[in-house]
N, CA and C atoms of all chains as a GROMACS GRO file, in nm:
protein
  549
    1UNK      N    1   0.084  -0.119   0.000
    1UNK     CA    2   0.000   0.000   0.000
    1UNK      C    3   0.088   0.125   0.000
    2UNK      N    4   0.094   0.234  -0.096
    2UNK     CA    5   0.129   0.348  -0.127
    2UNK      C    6   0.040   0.494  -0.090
    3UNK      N    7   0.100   0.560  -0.053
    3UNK     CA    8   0.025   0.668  -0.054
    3UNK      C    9  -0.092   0.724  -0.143
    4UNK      N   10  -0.109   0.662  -0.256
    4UNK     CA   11  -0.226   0.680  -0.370
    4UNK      C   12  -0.323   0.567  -0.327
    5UNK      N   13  -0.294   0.487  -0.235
    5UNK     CA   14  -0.382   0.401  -0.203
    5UNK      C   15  -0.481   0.442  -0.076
    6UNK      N   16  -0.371   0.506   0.002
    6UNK     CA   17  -0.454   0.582   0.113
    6UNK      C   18  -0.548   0.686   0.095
    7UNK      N   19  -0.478   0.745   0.029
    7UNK     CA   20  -0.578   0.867  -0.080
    7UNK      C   21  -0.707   0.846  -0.087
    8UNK      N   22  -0.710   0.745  -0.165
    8UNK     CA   23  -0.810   0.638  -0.231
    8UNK      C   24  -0.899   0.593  -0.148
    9UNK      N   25  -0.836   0.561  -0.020
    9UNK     CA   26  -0.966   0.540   0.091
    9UNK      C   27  -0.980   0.642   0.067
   10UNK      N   28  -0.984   0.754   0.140
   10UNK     CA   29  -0.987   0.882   0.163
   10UNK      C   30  -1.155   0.913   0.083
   11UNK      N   31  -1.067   0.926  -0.056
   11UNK     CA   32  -1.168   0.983  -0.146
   11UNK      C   33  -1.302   0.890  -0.143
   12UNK      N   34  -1.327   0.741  -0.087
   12UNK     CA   35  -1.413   0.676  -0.100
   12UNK      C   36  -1.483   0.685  -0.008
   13UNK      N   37  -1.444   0.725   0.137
   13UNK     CA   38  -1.505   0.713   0.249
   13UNK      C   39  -1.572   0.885   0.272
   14UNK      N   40  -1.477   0.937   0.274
   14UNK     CA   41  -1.486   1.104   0.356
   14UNK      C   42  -1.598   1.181   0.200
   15UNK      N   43  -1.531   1.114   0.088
   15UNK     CA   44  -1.620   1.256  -0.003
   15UNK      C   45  -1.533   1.350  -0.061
   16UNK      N   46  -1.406   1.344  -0.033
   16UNK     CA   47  -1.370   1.464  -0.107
   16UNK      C   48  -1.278   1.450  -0.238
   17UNK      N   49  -1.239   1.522  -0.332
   17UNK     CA   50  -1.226   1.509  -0.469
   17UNK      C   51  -1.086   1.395  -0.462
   18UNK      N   52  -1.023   1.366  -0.583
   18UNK     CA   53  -0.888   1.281  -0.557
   18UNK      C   54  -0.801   1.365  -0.501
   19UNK      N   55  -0.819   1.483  -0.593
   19UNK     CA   56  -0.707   1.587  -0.519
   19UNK      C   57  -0.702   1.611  -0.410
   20UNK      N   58  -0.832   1.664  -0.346
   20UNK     CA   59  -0.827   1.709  -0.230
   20UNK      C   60  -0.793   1.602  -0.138
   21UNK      N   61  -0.836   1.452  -0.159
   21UNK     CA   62  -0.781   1.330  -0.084
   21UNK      C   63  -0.608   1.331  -0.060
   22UNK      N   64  -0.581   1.361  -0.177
   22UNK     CA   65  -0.406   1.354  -0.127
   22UNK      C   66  -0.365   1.444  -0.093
   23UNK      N   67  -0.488   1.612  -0.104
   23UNK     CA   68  -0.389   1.727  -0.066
   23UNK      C   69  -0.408   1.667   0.084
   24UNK      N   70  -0.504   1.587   0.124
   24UNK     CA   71  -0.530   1.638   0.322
   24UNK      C   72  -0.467   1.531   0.347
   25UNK      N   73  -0.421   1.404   0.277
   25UNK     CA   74  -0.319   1.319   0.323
   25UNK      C   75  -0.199   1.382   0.335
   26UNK      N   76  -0.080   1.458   0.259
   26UNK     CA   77  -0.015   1.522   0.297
   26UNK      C   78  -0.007   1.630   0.396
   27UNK      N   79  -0.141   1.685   0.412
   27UNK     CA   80  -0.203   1.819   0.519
   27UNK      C   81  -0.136   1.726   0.688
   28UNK      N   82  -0.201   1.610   0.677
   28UNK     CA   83  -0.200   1.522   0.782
   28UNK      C   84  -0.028   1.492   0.817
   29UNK      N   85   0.012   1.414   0.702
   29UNK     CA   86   0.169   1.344   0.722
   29UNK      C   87   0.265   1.488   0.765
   30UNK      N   88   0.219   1.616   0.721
   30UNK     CA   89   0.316   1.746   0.705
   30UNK      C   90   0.332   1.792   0.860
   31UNK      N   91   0.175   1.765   0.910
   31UNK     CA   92   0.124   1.801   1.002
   31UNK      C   93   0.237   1.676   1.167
   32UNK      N   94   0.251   1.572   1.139
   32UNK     CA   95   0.299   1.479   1.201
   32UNK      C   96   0.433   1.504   1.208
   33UNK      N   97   0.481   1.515   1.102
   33UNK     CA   98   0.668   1.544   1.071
   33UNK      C   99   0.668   1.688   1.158
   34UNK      N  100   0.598   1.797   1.145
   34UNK     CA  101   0.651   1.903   1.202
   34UNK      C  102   0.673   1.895   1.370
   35UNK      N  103   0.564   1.807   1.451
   35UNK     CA  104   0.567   1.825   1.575
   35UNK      C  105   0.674   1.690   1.642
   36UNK      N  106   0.699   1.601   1.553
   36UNK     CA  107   0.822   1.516   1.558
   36UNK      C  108   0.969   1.587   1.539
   37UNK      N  109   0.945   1.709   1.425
   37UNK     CA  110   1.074   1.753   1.406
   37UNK      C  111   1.090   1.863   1.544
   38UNK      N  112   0.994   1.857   1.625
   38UNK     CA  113   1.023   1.993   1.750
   38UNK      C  114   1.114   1.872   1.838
   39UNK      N  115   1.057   1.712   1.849
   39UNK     CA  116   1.099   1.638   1.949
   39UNK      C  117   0.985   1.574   2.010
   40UNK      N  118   0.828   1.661   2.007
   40UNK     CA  119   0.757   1.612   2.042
   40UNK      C  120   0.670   1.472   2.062
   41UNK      N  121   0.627   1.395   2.100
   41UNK     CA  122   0.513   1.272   2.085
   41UNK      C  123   0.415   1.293   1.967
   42UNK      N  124   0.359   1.257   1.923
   42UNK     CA  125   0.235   1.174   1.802
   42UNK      C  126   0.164   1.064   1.916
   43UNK      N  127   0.064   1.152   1.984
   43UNK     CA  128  -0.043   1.015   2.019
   43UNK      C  129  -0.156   1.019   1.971
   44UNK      N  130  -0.186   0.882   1.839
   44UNK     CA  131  -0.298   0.803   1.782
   44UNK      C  132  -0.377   0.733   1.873
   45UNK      N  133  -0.464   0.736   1.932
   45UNK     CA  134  -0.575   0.664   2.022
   45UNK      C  135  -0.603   0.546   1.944
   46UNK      N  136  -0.584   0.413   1.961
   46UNK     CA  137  -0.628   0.297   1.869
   46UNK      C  138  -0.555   0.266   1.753
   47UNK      N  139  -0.416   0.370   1.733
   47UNK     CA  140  -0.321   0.352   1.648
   47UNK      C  141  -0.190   0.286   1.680
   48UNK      N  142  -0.127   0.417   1.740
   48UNK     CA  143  -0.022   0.412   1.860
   48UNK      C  144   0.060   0.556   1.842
   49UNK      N  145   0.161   0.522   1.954
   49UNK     CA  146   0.221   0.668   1.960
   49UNK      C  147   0.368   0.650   1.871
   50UNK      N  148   0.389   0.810   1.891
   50UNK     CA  149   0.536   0.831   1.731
   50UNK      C  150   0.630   0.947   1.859
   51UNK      N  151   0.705   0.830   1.880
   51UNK     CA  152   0.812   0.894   1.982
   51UNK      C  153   0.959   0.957   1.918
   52UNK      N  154   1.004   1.042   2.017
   52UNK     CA  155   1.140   1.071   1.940
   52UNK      C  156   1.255   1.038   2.050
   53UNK      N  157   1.297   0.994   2.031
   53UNK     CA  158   1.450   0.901   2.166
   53UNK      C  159   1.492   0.979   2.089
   54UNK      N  160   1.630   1.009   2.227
   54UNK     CA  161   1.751   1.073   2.198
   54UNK      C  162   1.874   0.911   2.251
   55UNK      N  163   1.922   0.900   2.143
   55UNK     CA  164   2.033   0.803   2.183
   55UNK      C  165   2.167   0.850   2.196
   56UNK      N  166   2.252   0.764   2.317
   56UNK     CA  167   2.341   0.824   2.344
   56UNK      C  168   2.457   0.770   2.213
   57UNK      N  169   2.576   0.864   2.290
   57UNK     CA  170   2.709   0.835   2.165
   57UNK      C  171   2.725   0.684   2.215
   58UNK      N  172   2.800   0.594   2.091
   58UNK     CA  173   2.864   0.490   2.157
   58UNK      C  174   2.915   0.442   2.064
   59UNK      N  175   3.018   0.367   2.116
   59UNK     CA  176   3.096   0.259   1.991
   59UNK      C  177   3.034   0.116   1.884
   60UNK      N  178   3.114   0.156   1.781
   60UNK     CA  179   3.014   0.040   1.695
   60UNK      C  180   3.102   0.001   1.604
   61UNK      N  181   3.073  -0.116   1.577
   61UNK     CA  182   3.208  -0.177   1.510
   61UNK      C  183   3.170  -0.231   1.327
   62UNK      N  184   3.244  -0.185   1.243
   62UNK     CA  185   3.233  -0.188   1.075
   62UNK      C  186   3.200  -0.348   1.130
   63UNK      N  187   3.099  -0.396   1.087
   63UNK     CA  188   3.088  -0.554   1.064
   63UNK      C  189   3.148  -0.637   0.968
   64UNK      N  190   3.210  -0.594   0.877
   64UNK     CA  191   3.266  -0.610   0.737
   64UNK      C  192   3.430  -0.656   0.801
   65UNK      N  193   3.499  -0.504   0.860
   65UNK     CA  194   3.617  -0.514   0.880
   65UNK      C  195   3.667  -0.542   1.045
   66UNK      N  196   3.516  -0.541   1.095
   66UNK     CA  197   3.617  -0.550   1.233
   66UNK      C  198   3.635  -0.396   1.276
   67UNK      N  199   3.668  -0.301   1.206
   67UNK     CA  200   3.731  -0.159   1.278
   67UNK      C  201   3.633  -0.125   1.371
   68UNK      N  202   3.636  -0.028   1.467
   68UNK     CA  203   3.605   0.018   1.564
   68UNK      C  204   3.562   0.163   1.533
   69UNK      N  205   3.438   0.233   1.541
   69UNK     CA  206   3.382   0.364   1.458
   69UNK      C  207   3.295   0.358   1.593
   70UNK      N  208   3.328   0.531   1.623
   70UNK     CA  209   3.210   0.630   1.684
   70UNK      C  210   3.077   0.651   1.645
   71UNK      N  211   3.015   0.622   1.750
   71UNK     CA  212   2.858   0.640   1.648
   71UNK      C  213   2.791   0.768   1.738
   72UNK      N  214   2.790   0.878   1.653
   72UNK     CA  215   2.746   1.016   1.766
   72UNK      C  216   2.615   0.994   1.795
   73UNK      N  217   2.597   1.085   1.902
   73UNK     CA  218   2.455   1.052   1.955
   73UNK      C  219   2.397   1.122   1.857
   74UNK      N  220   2.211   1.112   1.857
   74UNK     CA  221   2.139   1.078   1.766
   74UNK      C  222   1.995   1.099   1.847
   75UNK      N  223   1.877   1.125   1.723
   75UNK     CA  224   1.755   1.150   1.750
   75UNK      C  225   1.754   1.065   1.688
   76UNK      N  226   1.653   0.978   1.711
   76UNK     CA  227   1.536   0.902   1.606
   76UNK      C  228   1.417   0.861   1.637
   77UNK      N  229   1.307   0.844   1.569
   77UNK     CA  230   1.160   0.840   1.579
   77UNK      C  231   1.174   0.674   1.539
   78UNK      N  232   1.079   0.650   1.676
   78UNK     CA  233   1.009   0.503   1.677
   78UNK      C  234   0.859   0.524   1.715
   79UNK      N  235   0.810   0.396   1.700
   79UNK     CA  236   0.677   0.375   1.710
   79UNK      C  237   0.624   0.266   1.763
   80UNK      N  238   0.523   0.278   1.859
   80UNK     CA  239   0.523   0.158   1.979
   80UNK      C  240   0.352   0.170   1.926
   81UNK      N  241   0.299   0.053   1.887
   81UNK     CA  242   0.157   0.060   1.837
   81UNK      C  243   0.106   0.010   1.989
   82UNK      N  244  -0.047   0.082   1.952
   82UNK     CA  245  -0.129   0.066   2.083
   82UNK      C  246  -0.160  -0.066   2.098
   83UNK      N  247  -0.263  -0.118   2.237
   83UNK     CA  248  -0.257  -0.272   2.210
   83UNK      C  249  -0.383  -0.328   2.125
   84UNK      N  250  -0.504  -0.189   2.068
   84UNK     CA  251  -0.550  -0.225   1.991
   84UNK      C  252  -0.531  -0.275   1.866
   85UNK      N  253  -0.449  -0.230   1.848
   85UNK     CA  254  -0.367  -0.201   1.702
   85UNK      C  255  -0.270  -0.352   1.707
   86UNK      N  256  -0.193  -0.392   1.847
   86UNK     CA  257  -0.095  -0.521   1.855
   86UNK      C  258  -0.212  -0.629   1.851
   87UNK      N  259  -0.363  -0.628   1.895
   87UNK     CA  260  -0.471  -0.741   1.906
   87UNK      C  261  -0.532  -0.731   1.732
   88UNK      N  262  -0.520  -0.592   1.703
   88UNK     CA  263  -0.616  -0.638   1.518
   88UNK      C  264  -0.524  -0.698   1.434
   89UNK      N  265  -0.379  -0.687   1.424
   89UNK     CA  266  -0.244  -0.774   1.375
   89UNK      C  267  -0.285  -0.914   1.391
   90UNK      N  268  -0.359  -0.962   1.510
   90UNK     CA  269  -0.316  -1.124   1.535
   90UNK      C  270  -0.460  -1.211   1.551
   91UNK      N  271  -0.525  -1.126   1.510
   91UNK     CA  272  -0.666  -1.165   1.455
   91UNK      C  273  -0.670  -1.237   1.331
   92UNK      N  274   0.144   1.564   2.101
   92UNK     CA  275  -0.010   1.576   2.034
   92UNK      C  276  -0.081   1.479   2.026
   93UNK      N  277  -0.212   1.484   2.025
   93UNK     CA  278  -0.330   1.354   2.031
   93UNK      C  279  -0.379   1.399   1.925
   94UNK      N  280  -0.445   1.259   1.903
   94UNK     CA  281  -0.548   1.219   1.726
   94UNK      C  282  -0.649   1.385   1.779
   95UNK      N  283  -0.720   1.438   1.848
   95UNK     CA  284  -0.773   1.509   1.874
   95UNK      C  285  -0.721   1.645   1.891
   96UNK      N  286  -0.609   1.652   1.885
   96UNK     CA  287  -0.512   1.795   1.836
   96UNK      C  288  -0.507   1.783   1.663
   97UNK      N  289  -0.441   1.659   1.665
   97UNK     CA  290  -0.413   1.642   1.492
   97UNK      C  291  -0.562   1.696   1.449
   98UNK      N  292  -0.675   1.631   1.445
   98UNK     CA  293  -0.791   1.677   1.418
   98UNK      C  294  -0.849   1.866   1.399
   99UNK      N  295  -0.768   1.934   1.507
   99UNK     CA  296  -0.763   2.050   1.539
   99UNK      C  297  -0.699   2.100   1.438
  100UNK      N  298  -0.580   2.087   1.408
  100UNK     CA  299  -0.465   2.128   1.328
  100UNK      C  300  -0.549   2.132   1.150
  101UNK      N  301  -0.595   1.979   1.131
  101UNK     CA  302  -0.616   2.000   0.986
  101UNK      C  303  -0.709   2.077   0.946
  102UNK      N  304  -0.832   2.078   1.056
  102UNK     CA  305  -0.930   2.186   0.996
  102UNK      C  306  -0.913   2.298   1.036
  103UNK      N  307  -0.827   2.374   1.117
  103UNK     CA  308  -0.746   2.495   1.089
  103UNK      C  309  -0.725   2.529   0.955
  104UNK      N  310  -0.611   2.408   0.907
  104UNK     CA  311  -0.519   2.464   0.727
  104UNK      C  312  -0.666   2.441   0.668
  105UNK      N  313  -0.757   2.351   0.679
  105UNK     CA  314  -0.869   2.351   0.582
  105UNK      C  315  -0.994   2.365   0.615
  106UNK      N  316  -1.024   2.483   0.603
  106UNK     CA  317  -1.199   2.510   0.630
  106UNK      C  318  -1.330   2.444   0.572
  107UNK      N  319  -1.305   2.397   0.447
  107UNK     CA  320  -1.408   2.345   0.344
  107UNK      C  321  -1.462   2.215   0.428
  108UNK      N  322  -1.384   2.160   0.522
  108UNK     CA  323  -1.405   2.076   0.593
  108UNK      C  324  -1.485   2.062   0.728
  109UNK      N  325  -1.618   2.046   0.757
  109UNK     CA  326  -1.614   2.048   0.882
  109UNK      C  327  -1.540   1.946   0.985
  110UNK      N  328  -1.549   2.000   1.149
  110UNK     CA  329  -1.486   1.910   1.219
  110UNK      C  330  -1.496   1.783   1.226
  111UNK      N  331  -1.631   1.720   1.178
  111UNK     CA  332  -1.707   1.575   1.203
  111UNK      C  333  -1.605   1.520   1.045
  112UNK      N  334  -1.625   1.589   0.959
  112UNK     CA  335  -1.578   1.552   0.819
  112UNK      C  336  -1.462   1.550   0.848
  113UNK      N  337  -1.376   1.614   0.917
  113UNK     CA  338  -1.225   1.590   0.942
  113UNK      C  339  -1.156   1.494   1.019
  114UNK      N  340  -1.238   1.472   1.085
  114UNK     CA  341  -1.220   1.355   1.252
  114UNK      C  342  -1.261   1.198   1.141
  115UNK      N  343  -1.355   1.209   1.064
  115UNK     CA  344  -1.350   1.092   0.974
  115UNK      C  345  -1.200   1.081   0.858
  116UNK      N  346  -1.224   1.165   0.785
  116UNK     CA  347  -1.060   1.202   0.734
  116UNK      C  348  -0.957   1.100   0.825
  117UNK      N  349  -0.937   1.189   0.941
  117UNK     CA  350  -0.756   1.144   1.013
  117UNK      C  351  -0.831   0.986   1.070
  118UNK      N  352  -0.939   0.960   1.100
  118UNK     CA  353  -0.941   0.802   1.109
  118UNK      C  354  -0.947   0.703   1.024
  119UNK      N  355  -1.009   0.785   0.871
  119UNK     CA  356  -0.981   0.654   0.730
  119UNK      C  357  -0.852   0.654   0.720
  120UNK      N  358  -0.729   0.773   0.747
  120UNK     CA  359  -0.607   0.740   0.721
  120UNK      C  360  -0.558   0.605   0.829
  121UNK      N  361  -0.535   0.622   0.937
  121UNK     CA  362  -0.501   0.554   1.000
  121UNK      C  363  -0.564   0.372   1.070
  122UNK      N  364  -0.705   0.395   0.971
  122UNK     CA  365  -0.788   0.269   1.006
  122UNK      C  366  -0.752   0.206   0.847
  123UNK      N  367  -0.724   0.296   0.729
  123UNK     CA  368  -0.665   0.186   0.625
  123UNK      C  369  -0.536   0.131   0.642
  124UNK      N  370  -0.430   0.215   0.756
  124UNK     CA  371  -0.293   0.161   0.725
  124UNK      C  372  -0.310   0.025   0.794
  125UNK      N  373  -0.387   0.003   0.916
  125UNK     CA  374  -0.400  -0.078   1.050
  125UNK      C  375  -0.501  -0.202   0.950
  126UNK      N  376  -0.594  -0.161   0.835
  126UNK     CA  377  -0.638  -0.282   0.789
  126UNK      C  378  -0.543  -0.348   0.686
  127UNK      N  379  -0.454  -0.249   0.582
  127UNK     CA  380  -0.361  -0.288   0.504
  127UNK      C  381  -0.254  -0.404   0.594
  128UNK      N  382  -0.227  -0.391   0.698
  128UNK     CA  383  -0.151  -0.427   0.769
  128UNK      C  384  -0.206  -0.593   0.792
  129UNK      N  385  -0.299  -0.535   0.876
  129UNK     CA  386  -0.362  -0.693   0.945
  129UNK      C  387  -0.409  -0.807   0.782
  130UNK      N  388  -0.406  -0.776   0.642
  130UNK     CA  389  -0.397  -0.841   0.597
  130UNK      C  390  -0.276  -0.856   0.532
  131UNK      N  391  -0.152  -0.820   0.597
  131UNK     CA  392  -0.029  -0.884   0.554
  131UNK      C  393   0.042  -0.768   0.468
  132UNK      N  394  -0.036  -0.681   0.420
  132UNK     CA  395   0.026  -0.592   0.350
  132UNK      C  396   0.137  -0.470   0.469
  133UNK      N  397   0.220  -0.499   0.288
  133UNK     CA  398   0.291  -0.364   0.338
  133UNK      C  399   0.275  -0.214   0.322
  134UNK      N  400   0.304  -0.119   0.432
  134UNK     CA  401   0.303   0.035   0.373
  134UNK      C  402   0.406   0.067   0.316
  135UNK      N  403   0.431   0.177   0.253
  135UNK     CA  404   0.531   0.231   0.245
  135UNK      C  405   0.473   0.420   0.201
  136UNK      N  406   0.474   0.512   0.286
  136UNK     CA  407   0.469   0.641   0.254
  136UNK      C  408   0.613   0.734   0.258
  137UNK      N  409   0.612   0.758   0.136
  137UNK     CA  410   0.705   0.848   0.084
  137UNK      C  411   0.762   0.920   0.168
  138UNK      N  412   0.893   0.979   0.214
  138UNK     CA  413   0.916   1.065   0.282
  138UNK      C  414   0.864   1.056   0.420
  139UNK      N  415   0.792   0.939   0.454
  139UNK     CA  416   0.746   0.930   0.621
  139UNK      C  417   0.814   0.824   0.657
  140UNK      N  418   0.809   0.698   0.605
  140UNK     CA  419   0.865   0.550   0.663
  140UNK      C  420   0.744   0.458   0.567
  141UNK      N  421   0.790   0.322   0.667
  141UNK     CA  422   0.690   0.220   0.602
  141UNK      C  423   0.650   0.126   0.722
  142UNK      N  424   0.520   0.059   0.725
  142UNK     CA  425   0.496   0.004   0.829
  142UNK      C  426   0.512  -0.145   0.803
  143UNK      N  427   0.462  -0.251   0.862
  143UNK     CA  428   0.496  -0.371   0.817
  143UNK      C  429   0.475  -0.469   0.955
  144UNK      N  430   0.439  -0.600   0.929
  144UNK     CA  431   0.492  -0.692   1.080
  144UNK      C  432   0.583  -0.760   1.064
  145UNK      N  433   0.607  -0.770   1.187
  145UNK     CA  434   0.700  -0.866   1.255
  145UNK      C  435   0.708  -0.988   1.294
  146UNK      N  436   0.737  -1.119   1.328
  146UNK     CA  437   0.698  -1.192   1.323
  146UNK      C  438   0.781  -1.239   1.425
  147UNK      N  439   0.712  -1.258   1.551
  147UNK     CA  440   0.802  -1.270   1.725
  147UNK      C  441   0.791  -1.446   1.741
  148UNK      N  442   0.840  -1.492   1.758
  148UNK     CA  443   0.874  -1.638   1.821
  148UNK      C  444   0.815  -1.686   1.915
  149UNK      N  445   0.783  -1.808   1.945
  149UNK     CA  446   0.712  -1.823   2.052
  149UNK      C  447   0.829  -1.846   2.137
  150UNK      N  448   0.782  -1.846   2.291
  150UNK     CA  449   0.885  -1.824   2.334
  150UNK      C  450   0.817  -1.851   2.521
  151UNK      N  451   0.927  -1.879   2.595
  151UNK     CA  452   0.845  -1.922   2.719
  151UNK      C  453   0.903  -1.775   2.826
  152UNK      N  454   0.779  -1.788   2.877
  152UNK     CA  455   0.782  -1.659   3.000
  152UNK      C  456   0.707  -1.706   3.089
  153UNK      N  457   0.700  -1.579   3.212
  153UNK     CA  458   0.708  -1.626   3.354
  153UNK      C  459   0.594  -1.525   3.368
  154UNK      N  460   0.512  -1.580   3.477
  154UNK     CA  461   0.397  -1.511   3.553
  154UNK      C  462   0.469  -1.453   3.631
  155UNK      N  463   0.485  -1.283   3.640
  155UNK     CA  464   0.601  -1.224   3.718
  155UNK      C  465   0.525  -1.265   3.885
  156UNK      N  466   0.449  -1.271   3.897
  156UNK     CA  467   0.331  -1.276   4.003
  156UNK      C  468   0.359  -1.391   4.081
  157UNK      N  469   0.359  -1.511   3.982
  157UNK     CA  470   0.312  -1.699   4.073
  157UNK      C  471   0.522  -1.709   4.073
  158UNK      N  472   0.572  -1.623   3.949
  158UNK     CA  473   0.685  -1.725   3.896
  158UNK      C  474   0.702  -1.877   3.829
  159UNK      N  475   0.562  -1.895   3.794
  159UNK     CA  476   0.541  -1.995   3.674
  159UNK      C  477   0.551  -1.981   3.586
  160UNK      N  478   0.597  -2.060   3.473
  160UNK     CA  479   0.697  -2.100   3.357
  160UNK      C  480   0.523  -2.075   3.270
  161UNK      N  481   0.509  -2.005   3.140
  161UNK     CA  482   0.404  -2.028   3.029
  161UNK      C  483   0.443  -1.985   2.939
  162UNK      N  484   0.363  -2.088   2.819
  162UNK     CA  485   0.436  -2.031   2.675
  162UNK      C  486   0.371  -1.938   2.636
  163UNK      N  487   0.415  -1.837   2.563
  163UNK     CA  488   0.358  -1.691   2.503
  163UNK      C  489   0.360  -1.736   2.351
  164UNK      N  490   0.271  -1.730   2.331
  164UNK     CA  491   0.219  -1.759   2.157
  164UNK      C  492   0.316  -1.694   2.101
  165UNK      N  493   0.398  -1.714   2.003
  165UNK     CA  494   0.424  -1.672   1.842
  165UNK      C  495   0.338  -1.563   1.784
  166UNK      N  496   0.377  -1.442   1.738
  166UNK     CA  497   0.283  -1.331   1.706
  166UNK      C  498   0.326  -1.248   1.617
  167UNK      N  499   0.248  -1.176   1.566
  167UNK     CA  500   0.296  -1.025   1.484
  167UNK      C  501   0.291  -0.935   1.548
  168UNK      N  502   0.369  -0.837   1.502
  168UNK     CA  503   0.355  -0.707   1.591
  168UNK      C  504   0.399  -0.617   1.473
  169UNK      N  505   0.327  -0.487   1.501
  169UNK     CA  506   0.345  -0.410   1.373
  169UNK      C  507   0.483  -0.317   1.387
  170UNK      N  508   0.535  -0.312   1.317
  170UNK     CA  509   0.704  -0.240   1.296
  170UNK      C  510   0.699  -0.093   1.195
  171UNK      N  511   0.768  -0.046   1.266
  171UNK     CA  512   0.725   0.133   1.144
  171UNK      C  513   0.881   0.121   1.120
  172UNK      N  514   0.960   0.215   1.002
  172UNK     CA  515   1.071   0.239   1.027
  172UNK      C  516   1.041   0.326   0.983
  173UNK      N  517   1.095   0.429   0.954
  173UNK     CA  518   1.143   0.567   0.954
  173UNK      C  519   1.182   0.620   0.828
  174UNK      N  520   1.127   0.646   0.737
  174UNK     CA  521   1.182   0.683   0.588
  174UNK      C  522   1.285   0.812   0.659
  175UNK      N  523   1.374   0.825   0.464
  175UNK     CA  524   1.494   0.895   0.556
  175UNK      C  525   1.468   1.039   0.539
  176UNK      N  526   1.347   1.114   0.455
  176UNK     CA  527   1.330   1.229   0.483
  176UNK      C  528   1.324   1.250   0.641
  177UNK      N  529   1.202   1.168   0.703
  177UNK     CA  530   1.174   1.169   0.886
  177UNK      C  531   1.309   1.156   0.913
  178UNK      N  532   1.406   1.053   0.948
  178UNK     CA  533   1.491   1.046   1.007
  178UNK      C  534   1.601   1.175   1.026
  179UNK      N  535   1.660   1.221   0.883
  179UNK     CA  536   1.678   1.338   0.898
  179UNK      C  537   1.669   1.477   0.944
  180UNK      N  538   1.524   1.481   0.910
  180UNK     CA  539   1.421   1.582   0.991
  180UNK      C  540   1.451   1.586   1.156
  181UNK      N  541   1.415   1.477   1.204
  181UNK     CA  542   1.433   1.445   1.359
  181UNK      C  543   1.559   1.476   1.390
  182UNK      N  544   1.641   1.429   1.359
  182UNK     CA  545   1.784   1.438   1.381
  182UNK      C  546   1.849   1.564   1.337
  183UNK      N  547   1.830   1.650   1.352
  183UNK     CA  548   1.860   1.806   1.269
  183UNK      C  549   1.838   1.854   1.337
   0.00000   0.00000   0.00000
């Protein structure tokens, strides 16, 4: 499933034109990235939440060669789905 | 932010929308990714990440409570990663 697919619900369920389906899918995703890019949480009720960890520096090793490389600390966004969302998966 | 801020936010940028029409909006998005999913499919949105399951092992655990030994079913669990526009973004 691609973003023209989500759309696609969109436009089938809500009513609104194709365009306007992907303009408010992007309205939405633009809307998510900005309050992730402050650091903030994303909490989906029945979805799950869109966290941002700060990881610390630490050592990490080329798997290839063996060498030994710094890995600087780091932001990154994970996502821990709710347990509605972990029970409709295993249905 | 909560699904109920997000909700706030879009019919702000878009008026043509009422609130009831918008609150359906941000839940067909997120009730097609969660059905795409549960039938095996994969996401993938551009510039956000892609979602997908996982597939956990069965595996034996403990009633933290009695300290009895039970097996925990074999399961999916849904996995997001991070397309690298997001990752970037965050990390900046």
């Amino acid at each position: 499933m691609r973003k023209a697919d989500i759309a696609n619900e969109v436009f089938e369920k809500v009513g609104l034109s194709k365009k306007e389906s992907a303009d408010m899918l992007e309205v939405i995703l633009n809307l998510i990235k900005e309050v992730l890019r402050k650091g903030d949480t994303v909490k989906i009720a029945g979805f799950g939440n869109f966290v941002v960890r700060h990881k610390k520096a630490r050592k990490g090793r080329n798997p290839k060669t063996g060498e030994e490389i710094g890995i600087s600390p780091r932001k990154v966004v994970t996502f821990r789905p709710s347990q509605v969302f972990k029970k409709h998966v295993n249905t | 932010m909560t699904k109920a801020e997000l909700i706030e936010s879009v019919s702000q940028q878009y008026d043509a929308l009422t609130k009831s029409q918008t609150e359906i909006l941000v839940n067909t998005v997120f009730d097609s990714i969660k059905e795409a999913l549960s039938k095996g499919d994969k996401i993938e949105i551009r510039g956000f990440g892609s979602f997908r399951l996982r597939q956990r092992q069965m595996r034996e655990g403990r009633n933290p409570k009695t300290g009895k030994t039970v097996q925990v079913q074999s399961k999916k669990v849904p996995f997001f990663k991070a397309g690298k526009e997001l990752k970037e973004l965050v990390d900046s």
